[in-house]
C-alpha positions in Angstrom: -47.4 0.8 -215.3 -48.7 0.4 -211.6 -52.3 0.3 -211.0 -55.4 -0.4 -213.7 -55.8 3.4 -214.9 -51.8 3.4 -215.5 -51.9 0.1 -216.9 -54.7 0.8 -219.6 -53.2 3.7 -220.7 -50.2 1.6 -222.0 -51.5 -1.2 -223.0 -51.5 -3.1 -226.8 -54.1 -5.0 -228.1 -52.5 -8.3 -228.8 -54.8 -9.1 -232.4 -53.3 -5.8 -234.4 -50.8 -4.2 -232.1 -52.7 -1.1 -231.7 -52.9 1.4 -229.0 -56.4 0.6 -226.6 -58.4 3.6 -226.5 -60.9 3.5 -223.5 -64.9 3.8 -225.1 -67.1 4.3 -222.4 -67.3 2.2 -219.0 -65.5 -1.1 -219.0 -64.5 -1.0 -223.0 -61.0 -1.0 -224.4 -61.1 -0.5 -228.5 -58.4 -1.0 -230.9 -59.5 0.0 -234.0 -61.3 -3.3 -235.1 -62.7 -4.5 -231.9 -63.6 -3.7 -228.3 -62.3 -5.5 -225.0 -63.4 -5.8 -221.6 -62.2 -4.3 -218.5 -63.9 -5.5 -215.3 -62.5 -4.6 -211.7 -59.8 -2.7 -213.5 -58.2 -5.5 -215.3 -58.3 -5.2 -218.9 -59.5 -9.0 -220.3 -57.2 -9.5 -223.2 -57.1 -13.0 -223.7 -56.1 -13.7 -227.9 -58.0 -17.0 -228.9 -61.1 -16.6 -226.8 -63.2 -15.0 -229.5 -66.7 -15.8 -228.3 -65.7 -14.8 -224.6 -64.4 -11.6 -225.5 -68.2 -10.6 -227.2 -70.2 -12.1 -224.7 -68.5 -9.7 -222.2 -68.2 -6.7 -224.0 -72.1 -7.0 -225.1 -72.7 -7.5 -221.1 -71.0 -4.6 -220.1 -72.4 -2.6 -222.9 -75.2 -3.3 -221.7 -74.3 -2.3 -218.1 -74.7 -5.9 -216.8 -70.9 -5.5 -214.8 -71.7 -8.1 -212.9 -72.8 -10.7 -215.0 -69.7 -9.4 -217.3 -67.6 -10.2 -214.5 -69.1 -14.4 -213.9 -68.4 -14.8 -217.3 -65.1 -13.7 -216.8 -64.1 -15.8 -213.6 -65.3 -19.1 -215.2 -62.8 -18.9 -217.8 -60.1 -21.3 -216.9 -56.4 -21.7 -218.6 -56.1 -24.7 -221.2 -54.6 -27.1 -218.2 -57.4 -27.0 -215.6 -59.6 -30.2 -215.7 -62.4 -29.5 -213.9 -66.1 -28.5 -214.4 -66.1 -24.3 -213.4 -68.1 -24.0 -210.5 -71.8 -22.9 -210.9 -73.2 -19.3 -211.1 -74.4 -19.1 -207.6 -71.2 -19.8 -206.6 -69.4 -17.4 -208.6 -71.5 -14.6 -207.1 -71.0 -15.9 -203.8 -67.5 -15.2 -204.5 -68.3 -12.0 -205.7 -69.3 -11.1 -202.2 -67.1 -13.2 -200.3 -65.2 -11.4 -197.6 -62.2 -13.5 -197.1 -59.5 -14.8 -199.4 -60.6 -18.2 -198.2 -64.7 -17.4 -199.1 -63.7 -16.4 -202.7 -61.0 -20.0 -203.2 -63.5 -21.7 -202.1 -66.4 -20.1 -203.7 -64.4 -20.3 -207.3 -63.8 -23.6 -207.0 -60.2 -23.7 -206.8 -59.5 -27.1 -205.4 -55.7 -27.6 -205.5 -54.9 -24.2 -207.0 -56.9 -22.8 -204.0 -54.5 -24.5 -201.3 -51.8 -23.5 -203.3 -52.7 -19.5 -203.6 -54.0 -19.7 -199.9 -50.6 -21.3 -198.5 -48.0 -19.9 -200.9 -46.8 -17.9 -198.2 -45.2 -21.1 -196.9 -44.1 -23.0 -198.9 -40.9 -24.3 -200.0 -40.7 -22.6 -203.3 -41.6 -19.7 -201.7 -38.8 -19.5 -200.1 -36.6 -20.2 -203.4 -38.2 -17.4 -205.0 -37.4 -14.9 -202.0 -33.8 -16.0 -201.8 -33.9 -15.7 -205.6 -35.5 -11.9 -205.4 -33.1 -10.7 -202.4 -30.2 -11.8 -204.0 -31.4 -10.3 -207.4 -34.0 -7.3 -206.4 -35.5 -5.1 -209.3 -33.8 -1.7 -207.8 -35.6 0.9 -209.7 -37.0 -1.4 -212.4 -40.7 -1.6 -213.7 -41.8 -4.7 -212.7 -43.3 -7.1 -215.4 -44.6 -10.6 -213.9 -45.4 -13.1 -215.8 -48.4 -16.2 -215.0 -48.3 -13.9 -211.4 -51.4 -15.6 -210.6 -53.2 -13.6 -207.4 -49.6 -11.5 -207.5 -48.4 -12.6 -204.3 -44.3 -11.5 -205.6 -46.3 -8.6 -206.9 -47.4 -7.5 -202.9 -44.0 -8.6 -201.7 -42.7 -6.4 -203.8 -45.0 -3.3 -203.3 -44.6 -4.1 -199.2 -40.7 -3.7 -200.0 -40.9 0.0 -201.8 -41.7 -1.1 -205.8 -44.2 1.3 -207.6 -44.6 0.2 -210.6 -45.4 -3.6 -210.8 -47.6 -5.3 -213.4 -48.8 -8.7 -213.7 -50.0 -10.6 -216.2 -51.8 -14.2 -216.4 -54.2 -15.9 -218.6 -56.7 -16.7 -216.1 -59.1 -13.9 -215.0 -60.2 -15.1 -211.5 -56.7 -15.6 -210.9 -56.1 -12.0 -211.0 -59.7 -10.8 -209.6 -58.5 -12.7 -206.3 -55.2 -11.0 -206.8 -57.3 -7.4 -207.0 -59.8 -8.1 -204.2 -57.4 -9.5 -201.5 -54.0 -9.7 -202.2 -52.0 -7.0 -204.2 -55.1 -4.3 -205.1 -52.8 -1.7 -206.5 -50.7 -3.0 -208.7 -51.4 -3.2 -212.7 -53.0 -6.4 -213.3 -53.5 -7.5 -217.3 -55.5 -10.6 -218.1 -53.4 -11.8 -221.5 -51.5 -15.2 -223.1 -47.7 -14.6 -222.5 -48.2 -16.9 -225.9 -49.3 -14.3 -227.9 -47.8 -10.9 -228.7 -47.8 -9.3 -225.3 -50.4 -6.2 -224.8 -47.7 -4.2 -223.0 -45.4 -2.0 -224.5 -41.8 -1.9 -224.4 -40.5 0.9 -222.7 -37.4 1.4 -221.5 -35.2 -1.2 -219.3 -37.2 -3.7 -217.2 -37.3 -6.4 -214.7 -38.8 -9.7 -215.7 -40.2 -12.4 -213.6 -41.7 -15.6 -214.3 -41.8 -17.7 -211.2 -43.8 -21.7 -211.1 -45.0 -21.3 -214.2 -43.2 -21.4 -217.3 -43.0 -25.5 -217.5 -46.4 -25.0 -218.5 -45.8 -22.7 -221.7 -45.8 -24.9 -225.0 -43.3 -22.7 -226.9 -41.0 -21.2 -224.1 -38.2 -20.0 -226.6 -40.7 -18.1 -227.6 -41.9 -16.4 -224.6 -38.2 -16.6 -223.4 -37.5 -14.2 -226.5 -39.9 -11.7 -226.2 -39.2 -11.2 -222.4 -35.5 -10.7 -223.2 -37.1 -8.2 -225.6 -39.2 -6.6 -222.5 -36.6 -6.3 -220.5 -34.0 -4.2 -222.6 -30.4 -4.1 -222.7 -30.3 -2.7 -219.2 -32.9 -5.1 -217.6 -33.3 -8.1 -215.7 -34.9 -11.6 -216.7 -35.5 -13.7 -213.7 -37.3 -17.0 -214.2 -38.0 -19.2 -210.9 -39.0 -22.6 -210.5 -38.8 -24.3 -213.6 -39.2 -27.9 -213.1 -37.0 -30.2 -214.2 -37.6 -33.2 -216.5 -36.4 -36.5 -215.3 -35.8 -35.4 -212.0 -37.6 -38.3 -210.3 -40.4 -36.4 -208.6 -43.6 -36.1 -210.8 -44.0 -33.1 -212.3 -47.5 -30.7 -214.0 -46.7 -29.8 -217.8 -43.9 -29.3 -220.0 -40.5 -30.0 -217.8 -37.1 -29.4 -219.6 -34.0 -30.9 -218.7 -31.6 -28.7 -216.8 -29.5 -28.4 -220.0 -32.4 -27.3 -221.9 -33.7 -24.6 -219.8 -29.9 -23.2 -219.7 -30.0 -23.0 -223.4 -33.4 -20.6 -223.1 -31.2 -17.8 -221.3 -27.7 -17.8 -222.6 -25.5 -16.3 -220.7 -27.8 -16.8 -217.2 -27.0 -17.9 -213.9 -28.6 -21.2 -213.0 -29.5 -22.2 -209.4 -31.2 -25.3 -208.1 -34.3 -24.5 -206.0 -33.2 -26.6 -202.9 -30.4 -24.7 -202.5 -31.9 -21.5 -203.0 -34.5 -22.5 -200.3 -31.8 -23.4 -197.6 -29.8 -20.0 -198.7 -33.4 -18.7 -197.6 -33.1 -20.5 -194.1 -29.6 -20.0 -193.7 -29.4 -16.4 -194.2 -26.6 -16.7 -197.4 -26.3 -15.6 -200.8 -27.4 -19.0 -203.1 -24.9 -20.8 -204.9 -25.1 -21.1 -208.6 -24.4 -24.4 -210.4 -23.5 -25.2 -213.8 -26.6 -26.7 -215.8 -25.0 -30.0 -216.4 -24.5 -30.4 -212.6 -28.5 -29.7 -212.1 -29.7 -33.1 -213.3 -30.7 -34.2 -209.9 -32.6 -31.4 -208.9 -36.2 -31.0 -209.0 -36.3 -27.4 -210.6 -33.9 -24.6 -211.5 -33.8 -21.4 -212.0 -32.6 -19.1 -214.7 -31.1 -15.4 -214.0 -29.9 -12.6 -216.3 -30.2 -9.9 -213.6 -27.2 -7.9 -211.4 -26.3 -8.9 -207.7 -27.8 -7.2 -204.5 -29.3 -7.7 -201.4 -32.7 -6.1 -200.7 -35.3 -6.8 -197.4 -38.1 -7.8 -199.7 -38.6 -10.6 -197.9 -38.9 -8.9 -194.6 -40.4 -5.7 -194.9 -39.4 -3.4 -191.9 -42.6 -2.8 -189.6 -45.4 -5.4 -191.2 -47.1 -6.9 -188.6 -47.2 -10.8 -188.7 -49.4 -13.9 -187.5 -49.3 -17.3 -186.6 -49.2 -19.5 -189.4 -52.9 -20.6 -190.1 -51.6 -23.7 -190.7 -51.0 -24.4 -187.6 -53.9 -25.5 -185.1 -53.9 -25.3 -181.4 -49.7 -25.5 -182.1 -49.9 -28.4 -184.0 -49.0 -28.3 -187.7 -52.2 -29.2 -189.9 -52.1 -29.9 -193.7 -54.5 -28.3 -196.2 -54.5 -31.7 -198.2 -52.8 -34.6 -198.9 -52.0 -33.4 -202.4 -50.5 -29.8 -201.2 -49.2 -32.2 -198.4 -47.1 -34.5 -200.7 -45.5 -32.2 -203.0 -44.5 -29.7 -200.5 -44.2 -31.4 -197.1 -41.1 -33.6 -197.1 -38.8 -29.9 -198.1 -40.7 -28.1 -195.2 -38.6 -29.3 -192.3 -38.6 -26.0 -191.2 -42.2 -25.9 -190.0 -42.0 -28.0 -186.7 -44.9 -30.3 -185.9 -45.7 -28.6 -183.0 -45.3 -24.7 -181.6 -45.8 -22.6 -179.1 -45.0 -19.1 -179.4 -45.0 -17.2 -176.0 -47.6 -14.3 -175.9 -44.6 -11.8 -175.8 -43.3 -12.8 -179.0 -46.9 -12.9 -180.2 -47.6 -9.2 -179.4 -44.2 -8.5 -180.9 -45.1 -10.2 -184.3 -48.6 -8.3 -184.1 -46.9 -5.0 -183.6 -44.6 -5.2 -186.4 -41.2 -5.4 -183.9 -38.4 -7.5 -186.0 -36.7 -9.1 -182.8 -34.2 -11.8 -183.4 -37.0 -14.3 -182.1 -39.5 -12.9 -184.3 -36.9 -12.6 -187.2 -36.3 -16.4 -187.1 -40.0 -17.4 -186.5 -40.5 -15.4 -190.0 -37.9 -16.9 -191.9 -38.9 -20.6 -190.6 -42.5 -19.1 -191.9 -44.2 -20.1 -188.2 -45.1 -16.4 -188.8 -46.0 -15.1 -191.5 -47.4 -11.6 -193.3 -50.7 -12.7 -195.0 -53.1 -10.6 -196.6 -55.5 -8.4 -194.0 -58.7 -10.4 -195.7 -56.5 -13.7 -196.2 
């Protein structure tokens, strides 16, 4: 299920359940209607009915590009702001950088947060989480994977056959352009019947997102489904109601999330970030016990230990959050949620020009090893 072609070729429509059969450029048809694919990512949002014409008739038409602005200014039923203005959706369009097209899309906070995932502290969670229970040989299947950031991590560490899936389009054109071009990437509502097939055992990842789902039993369900008796669910990140910090969308108790996964391991997220930093397996807690944490997450998935989160040989750079050594926030929101867990990133660093060329090169030394894992360097996309 890696890469677009592979992807389409699988792929349900999520009104009927039939197969898509490709017509012509850029047109997936099921039988009663036809859906867009633009950049390789098949658009198969349920719900957005007027959307869904307006593109197809573009690209029918052979207008790609204007297919593809309509596309990136459709935003998931959370976002409150105005979608930036055409001119700047084709500036993104030809935007070099990572940071040109955030910018260019109108990202705001959700454009800190793609740009400087790579060091935060949930980031960290979710690699402890991932090393400690790797896919193996599974497909892949992520879930809200936004601009598939796990997705590349998990391509960098030997996976083949990843697919993501997330209701917002320019979420995943980001993801195509800059960040993890070759994996299967599916524009769809985890809410509605999912457009990819069952086949065969799975792994399952939802990671920072599934507080926002209104009926999370029933996404829950069908990924348990997904997976197969032989599969893996792993869900990261799942905020926790009442925890004292504030929190974006739907939080469940501790309690409550346990009951979505019977049977699962549950882990808080601070701990699984300081398991990150201390080089450990995490330790799992009993839901009850999890009240005071700030989210949790859920696992159905056998033990391991893989190097996803330090790929052998990837050559790595200062931190761009760092300026001229000294530590420099990309906003005071991204500042307050993350900052006071990030006591790994000192204020100020210099890293000698040794260890610089070692990082560059790729060279794992114990100095470089610990720089990595304290995220001073880091492994960002070529065209972050």
């Amino acid at each position: 299920m890696s890469g677009a072609s592979g992807t389409r070729a699988a792929l349900l429509s999520p009104e009927n359940g039939a197969p898509l059969i490709p017509r012509g450029s850029g047109l997936l048809d099921d039988g009663e209607r036809l859906w867009p694919v633009v950049e390789g990512i098949p658009w198969l949002r349920a719900g957005r009915e007027e959307l869904r014409e307006r593109a197809v008739a573009l690209l029918a038409a052979g207008a790609v590009e204007e297919a593809a602005l309509a596309l990136l200014a459709d935003s998931d039923d959370w976002w409150d702001e105005e979608p930036p203005h055409q001119e700047r959706l084709r500036q993104a369009l030809r935007a070099t950088t990572m940071r040109q097209a955030v910018a260019a899309l109108g990202m705001g906070r959700v454009g800190d947060y793609f740009l400087h995932r790579w060091s935060d502290p949930s980031w960290l969670a979710l690699l402890a989480l991932t090393r400690h229970h790797p896919p193996g040989g599974l497909p892949v299947v992520e879930l809200a994977c936004g601009a598939g950031h796990l997705l590349r991590q998990l391509e960098l560490a030997g996976a083949r056959r990843v697919t993501g899936v997330d209701v917002v389009f320019a979420k995943l054109w980001l993801g195509r352009r800059f960040v993890c071009p070759t994996a299967g990437l599916v524009c769809a509502d985890v809410s509605h019947p999912w457009p990819l097939p069952a086949r065969g055992d799975c792994y399952v990842a939802c990671h920072d997102a599934l507080y926002f789902v209104r009926d999370k039993e029933a996404v829950v369900r069908r990924a348990v489904r997904h997976a197969g008796p032989g599969g893996a669910i792993v869900l990261g990140h799942c905020h926790v109601a009442g925890a004292g910090a504030p929190s974006a969308g739907l939080p469940l108790t501790a309690p409550a999330w346990g009951d979505l996964l019977p049977g699962c391991t549950l882990y808080g997220d601070g701990e699984l970030t300081r398991a990150y930093l201390e080089r450990r397996a995490p330790r799992a807690v009993a839901a009850h016990e999890a009240v005071g944490e700030e989210a949790v997450a859920l696992v159905r998935a056998p033990g391991g230990v893989s190097d996803v989160d330090l790929p052998a040989g990837r050559p790595l750079r200062l931190n761009p959050l760092y300026d001229r050594g000294r530590l420099v926030w990309p906003g005071e929101r991204w500042r307050g949620e993350y900052g006071p867990a990030m006591a790994y990133l000192p204020e100020r660093i210099e890293v000698p020009a040794a260890v610089l060329a070692d990082a560059h090169a790729g060279r794992m030394t114990p100095q470089v090893g610990e720089l990595a894992r304290r995220r001073v360097l880091v492994d960002l996309p070529e065209h972050w």
